[in-house]
C-alpha positions in Angstrom: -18.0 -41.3 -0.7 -16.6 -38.0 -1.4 -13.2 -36.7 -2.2 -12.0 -33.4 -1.5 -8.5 -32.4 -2.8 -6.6 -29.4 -1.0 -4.1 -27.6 -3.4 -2.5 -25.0 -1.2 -0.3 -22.5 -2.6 2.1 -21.1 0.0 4.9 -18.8 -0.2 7.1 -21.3 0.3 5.9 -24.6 -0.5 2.9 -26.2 -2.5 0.5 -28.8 -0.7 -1.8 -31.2 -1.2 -4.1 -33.0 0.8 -6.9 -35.8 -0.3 -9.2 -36.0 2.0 -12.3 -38.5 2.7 -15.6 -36.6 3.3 -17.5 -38.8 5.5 -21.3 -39.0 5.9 -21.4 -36.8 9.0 -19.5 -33.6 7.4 -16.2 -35.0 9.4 -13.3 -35.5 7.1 -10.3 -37.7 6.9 -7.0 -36.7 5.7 -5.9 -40.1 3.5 -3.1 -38.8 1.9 -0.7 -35.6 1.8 2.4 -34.4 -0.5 4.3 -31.1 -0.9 7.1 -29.6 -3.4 9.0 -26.8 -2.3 8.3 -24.6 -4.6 9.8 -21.1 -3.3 6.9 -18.9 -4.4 8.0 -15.8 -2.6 11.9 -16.0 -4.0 12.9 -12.7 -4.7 10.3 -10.8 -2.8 12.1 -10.1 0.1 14.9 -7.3 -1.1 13.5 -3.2 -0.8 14.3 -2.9 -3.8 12.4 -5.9 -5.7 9.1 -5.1 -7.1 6.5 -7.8 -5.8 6.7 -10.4 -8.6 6.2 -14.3 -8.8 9.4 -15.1 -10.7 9.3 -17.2 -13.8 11.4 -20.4 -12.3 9.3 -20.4 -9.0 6.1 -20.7 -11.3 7.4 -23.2 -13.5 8.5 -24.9 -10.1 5.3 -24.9 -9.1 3.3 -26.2 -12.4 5.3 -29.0 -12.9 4.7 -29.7 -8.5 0.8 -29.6 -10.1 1.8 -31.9 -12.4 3.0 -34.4 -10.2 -0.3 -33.6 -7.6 -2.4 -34.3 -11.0 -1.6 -38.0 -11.0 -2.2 -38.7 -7.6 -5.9 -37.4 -8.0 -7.2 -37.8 -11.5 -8.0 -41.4 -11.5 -9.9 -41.2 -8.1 -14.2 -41.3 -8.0 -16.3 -38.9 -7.2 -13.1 -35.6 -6.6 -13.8 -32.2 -6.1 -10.9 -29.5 -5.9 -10.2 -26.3 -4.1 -6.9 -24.4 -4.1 -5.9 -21.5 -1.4 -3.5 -19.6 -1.8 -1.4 -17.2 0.6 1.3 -14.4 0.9 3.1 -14.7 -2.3 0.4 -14.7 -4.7 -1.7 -12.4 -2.8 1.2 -9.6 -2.7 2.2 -10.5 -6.4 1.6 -7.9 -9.6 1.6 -10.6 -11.4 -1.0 -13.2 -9.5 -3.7 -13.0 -12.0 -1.0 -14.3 -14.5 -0.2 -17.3 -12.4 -3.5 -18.2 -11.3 -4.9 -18.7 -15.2 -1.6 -20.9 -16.2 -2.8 -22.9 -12.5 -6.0 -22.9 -14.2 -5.3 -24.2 -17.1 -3.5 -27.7 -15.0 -6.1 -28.0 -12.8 -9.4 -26.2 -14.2 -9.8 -24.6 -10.6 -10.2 -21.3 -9.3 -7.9 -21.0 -6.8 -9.2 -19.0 -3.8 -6.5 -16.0 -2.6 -7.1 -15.5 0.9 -6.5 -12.3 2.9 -4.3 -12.2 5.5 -6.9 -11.6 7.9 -8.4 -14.7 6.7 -5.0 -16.9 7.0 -5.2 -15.8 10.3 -8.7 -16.5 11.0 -8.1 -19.9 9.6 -5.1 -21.1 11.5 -7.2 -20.4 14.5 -10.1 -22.4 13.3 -7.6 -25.2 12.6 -5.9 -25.3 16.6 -8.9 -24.8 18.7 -10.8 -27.9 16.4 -7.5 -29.8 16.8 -6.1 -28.8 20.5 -7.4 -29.5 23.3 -6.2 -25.8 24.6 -8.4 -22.5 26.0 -6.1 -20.1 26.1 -2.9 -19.5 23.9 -1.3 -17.7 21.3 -0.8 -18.9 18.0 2.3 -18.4 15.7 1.9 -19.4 11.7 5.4 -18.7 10.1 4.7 -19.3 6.8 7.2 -18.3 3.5 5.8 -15.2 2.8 3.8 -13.6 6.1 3.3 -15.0 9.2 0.2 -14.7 11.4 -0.5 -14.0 15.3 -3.3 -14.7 16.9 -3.9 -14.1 21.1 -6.9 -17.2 22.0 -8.9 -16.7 25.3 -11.4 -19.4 26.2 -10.9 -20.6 22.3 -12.6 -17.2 21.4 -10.2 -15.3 19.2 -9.7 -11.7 21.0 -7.4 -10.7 17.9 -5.1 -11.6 15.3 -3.2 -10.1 12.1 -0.7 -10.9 9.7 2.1 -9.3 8.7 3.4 -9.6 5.5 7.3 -11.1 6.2 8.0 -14.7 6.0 10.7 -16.7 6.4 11.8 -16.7 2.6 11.1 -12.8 2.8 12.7 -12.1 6.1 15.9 -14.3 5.3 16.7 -12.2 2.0 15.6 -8.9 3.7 18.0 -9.8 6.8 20.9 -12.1 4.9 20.6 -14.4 6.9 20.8 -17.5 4.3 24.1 -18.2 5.7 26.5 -17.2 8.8 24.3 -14.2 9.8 26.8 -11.2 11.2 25.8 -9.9 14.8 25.0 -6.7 12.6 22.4 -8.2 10.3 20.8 -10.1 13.9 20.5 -7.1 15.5 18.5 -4.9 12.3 16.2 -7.9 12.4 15.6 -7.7 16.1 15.1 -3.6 16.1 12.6 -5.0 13.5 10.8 -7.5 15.3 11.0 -5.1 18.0 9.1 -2.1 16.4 6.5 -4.7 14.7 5.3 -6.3 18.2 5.0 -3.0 19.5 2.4 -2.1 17.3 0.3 -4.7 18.4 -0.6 -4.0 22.2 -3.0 -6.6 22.3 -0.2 -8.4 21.9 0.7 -8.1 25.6 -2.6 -10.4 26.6 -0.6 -13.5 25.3 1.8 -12.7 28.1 2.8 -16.1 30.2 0.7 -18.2 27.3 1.8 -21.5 25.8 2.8 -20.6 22.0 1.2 -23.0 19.1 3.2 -22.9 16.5 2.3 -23.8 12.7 4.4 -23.9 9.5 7.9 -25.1 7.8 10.1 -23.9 10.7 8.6 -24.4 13.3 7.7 -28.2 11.8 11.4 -28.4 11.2 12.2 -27.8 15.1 9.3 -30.2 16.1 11.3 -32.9 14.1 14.6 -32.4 16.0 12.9 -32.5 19.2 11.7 -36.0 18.1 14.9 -37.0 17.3 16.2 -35.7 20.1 13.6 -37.6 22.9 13.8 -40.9 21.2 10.5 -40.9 19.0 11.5 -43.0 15.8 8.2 -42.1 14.1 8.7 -38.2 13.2 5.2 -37.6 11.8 3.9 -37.6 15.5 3.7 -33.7 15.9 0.6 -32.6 16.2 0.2 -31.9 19.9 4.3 -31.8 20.8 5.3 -29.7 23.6 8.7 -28.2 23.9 9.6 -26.4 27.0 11.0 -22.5 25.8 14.4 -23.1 27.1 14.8 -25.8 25.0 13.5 -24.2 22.1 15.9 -21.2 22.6 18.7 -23.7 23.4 18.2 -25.1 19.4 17.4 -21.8 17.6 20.8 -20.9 19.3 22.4 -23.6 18.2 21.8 -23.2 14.8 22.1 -19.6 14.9 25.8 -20.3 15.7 26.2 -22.3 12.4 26.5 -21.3 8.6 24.0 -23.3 6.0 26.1 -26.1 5.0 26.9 -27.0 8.8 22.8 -26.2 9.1 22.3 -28.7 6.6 24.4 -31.4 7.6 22.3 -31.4 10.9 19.1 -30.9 9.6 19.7 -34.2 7.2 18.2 -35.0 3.6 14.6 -34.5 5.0 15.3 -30.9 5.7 17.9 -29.3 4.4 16.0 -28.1 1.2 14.9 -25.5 4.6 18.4 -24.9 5.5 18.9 -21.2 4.1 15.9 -20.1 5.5 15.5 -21.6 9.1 16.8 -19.1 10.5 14.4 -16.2 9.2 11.4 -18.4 10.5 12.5 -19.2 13.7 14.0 -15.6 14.5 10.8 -13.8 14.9 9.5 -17.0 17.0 12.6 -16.9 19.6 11.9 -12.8 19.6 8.0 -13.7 20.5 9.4 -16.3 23.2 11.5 -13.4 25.1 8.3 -11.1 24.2 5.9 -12.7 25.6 7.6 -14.9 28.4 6.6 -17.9 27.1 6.8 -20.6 29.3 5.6 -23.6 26.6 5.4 -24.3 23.3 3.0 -26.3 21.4 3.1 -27.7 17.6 0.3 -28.1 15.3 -0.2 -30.3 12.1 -3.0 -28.2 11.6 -3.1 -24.7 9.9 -4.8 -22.8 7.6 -5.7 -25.3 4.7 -7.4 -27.8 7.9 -9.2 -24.3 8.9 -10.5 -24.1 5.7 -11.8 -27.7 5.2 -13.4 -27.3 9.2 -15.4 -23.9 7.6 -16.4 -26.1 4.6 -17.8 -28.8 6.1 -19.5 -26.1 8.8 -21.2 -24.6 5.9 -22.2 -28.0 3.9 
């Protein structure tokens, strides 16, 4: 039996996932972990050069550290490491990636955002049962859109805003100000507009990946009685309700943000609202009528292309 670790390097948090490799090229996810690591801190102001700072790599070598003892002792492990928006926009990546290197004697693959996106969409039409949608990653660092048709891809991008970007861009790591909301919706505003494609995911359900949107897939949980919060994958949430809990928390500062989210999620508390802004914007966009939540993303993409290709 095979073991493949995952060691996934986003912009906001760092992952791992060991995963079984069966004898028919399926694979089974038998254990996961992730520290939040705040990769992209500090690249979200105009006036911040694109740098990795030196805490949030030291946050994420001693996260490796921690990942190292949950893998070394296993038979027969191979590693691969991805990494996203922060270390792909970084002047300093090359820096990083040798000290990650030197932990985990792996080559971490940087993917382009073109690939993120092609990924995510591997990952929901393998996982979904769905033929036509439009999927929303909101990672730390960029987030991804992709218009599905028939599970074909028609087209997809990423733009290079997260929610650890877009919350120091916008302020918005506390009470945001009805000025501050409104910059970031002229924003939203002109970047949908560029995409006219955009307009073929009119009246679609909306898949959504990543922290945020994970965080709002919890509280819906809580909310319909579901004691067992891991059952995501596959959740549907009508848009008024999403809009009715993105308002919600819009109307609080963090603390009061954090108090609701409870121990679980408040680490996510200062930047909630910079990933679920653009996602509420998309709702109104595009007339959403549903909204669908996915387990799977980019690093399950990837492992679906590498068992393909094997």
């Amino acid at each position: 039996m095979k073991t493949l670790v995952m060691l996934d390097f986003g912009s906001n948090s760092t992952r791992i996932s060991i995963n079984r490799i069966e004898k028919d090229g399926t694979f089974t996810e038998i254990k996961r972990a992730k520290e939040m690591t705040r990769l992209a801190e500090g690249m979200g102001k105009p006036d911040d050069r694109k740098v990795l700072q030196e805490s949030a790599i030291a946050r994420t070598i001693e996260a490796l550290l921690k990942f190292k003892k949950m893998y070394r002792d296993l038979p027969n492990v191979s590693i691969h490491g991805i990494a996203t928006a922060a270390v792909r926009e970084a002047e300093n990546s090359e820096a990083f990636l040798e000290k990650v290197k030197a932990v985990t004697g792996v080559d971490v693959e940087v993917l382009s955002g073109n690939a993120e996106a092609y990924y995510d969409y591997v990952a929901v039409v393998r996982s979904l049962d769905i033929e036509d949608c439009v999927i929303c990653d909101m990672g730390g660092g960029s987030f991804e859109l992709i218009v599905v048709r028939e599970k074909k891809a028609q087209n997809y991008v990423s733009i290079p805003y997260g929610a650890v970007s877009l919350s120091e861009k916008f302020n918005l790591k506390d009470k945001v100000s009805a000025h501050d909301l409104f910059s970031f919706y002229r924003f939203l505003n002109f970047k949908y507009h560029q995409l006219p494609w955009l307009e073929e995911g009119k009246h679609l359900p909306l898949v959504l990946l990543g922290g945020a949107s994970r965080t709002v897939a919890r509280q819906e949980l809580l909310r319909i009685g579901e004691n067992d919060l891991r059952q995501i994958h596959g959740l549907k949430m009508s848009a008024y309700m999403f809009l009715g809990t993105y308002t919600d928390w819009l109307s609080k500062d963090a603390n009061q943000r954090r108090a609701l989210l409870g121990p679980e999620e408040a680490a996510r508390a200062d930047i909630i609202l910079g990933g679920l802004t653009p996602l509420a914007f998309l709702v109104e966009y595009l007339r959403t009528p549903e909204l669908i939540f996915s387990e799977s993303g980019v690093r399950e993409g990837v492992l679906y292309s590498m068992m393909e290709q094997e």
